[in-house]
N, C-alpha and C positions, 0 to 999 in steps of 0.2 A: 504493500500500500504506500509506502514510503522507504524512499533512502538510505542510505545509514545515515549521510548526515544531515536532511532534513527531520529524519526521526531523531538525531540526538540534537538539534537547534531545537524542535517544538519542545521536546523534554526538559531538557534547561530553560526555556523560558516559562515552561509550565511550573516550577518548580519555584520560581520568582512568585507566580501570581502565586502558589500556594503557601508558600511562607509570608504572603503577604495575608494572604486570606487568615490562616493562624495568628498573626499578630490580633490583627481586628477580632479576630473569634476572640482570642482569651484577654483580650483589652474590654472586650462589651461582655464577658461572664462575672467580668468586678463588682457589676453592679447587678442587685436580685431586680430591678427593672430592664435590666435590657440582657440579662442572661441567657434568656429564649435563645434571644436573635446571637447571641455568638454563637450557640452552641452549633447553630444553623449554619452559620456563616464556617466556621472550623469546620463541620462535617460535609460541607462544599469541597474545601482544602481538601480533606482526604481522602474523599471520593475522587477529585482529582489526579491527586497523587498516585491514587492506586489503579487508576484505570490508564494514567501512562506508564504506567508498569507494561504493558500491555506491548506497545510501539519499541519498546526494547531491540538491540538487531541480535537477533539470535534466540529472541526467547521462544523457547518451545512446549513448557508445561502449563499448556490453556487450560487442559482438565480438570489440573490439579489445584491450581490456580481460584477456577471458576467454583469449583466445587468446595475452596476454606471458602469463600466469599461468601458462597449461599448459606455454608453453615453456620459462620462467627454473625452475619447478618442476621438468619431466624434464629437464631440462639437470644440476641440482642434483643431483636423485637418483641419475641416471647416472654423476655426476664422484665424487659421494660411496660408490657403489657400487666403483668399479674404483681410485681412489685407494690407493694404499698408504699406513701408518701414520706411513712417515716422514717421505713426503709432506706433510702435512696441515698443515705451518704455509706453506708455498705456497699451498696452496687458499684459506686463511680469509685470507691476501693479498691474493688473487686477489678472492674476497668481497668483502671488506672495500672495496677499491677500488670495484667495482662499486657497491656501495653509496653510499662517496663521489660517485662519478659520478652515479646516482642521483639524490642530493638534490643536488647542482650543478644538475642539467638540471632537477629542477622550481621551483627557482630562478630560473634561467635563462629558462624561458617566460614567470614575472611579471616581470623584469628587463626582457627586451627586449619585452612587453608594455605596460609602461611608457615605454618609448623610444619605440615605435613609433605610438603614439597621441596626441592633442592633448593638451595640460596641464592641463587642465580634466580630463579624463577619468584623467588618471595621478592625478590629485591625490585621487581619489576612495580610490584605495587607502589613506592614510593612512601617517604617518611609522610607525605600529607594523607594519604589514603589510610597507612599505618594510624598515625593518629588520629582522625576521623572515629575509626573501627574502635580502639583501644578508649576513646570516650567515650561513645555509644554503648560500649560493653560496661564500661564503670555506671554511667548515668543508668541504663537500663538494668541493669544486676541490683544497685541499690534502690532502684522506686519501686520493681518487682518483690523485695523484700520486705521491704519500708511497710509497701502498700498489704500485704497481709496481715503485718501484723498488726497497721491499721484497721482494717476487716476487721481482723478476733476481738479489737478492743471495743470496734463500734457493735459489735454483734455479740458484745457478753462474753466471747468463749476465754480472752484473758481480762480477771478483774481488777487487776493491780498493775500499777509501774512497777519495775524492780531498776533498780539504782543498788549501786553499792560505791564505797569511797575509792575513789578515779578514774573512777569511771569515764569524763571528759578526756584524760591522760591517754586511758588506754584506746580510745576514738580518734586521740587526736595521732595515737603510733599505728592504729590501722590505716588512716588515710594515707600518711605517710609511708607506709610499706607497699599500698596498694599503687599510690603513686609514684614513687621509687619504681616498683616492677613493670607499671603501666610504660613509664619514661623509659626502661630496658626494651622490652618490647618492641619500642617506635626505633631505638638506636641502634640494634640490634640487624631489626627487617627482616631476622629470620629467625622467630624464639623457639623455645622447644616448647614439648606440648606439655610437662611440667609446670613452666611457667605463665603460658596459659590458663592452665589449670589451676593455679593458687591465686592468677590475677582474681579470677570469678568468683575462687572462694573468698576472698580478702572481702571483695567489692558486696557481697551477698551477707555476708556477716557483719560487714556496716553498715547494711540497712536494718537490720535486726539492732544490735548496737545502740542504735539513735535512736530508733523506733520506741522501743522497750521504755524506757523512762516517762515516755507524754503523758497525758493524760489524757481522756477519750473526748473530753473538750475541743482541745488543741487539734485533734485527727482533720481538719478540713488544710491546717496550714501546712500537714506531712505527704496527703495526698494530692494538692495541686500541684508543683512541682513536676511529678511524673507524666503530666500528661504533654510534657514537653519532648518524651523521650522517643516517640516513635516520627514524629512531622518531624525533629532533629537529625536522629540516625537515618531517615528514609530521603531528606534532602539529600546528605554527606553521599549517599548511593550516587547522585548523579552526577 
């Protein structure tokens, strides 16, 4: 239907309007008056996004594709159908997470894509691509975590904060190590699948970490955040 390079011109420019469209979505969900309409306006953005997926040159898994589509959609419109009102800051938890998850695992395929092939061939990716990946994998590992144990807190199943003395300390040496190995990773260009693998652990256990202490109050200020993590990592794609 198109070129390669017409099809990668529409897709960069489509990718403009759609992080434009995102800013204005989550600019009008600040206010419980015009919330609606961001929400509206951002699920344009992603709708977008996901349907130039599509004009890709070379993409060939339509079915597979088509078929997460129809299901994370009826899933969505069913949960959102029979939800109750009070409900609903569980749900965009639940979201949210999912989402985090999301841009983790498409992180996660260039990560250990990179591991898993000669140096020569990882290196091809480039430090910018590297780090792209390697921030989408930290931003989505930690909102995917965050956002659960947000869920259990807004939904009863944990009834307490646990805190213990240094807690801040020991958050402030997980970011630190996760960071350190994240910045290995980018320098590197071809990590092994070890450090891969502890980056995620690192990054997944300080969402837990932070999470744990709030109070089920505060859950609205832990979960926005993440819903940065999939229109971020899925731009960095193009």
């Amino acid at each position: 239907m198109f070129s390669g390079n017409a099809a990668r011109l529409l897709i960069d420019a489509s990718y403009l309007l759609v992080a434009f469209l995102f800013i204005m979505g989550l600019k009008a969900m600040s206010s419980p008056v015009t919330a609606r309409r961001g929400i509206v306006v951002a699920g344009f953005g992603m709708l977008i996004g996901t349907l130039m997926s599509f004009l890709y040159p070379g993409m060939g898994n339509f079915p597979l594709m088509l078929a997460a589509i129809a299901i994370g959609g009826g899933l969505a419109w069913w949960s959102g159908r029979i939800v109750a009102m009070t409900d609903m800051p569980q749900m965009i938890a639940l979201y949210n997470g999912m989402g985090g998850g999301a841009a983790a695992a498409i992180a996660a395929v260039e990560l250990f894509r990179m591991a898993s092939t000669d140096p020569a061939a990882a290196a091809a990716h480039g430090p910018v691509v590297t780090s792209l990946a390697a921030a989408g994998a930290f931003i989505g590992a930690v909102s995917f975590s965050g956002s659960l144990i947000a869920f259990g807190k807004l939904q009863g199943l944990i009834k307490r904060s646990f805190r213990f003395k240094g807690q801040q300390v020991v958050n402030l040496l997980i970011v630190a190590a996760t960071l350190a190995l994240g910045g290995a990773i980018v320098i590197s260009g071809h990590p092994t699948m070890e450090m891969v693998i502890l980056f995620f652990v690192l990054a997944l256990v300080l969402g837990v970490t932070m999470t744990l202490p709030i109070g089920g109050a505060d859950m609205p200020v832990v979960i926005s955040p993440a819903s940065w993590s999939v229109p971020r990592e899925r731009c960095s794609r193009s």
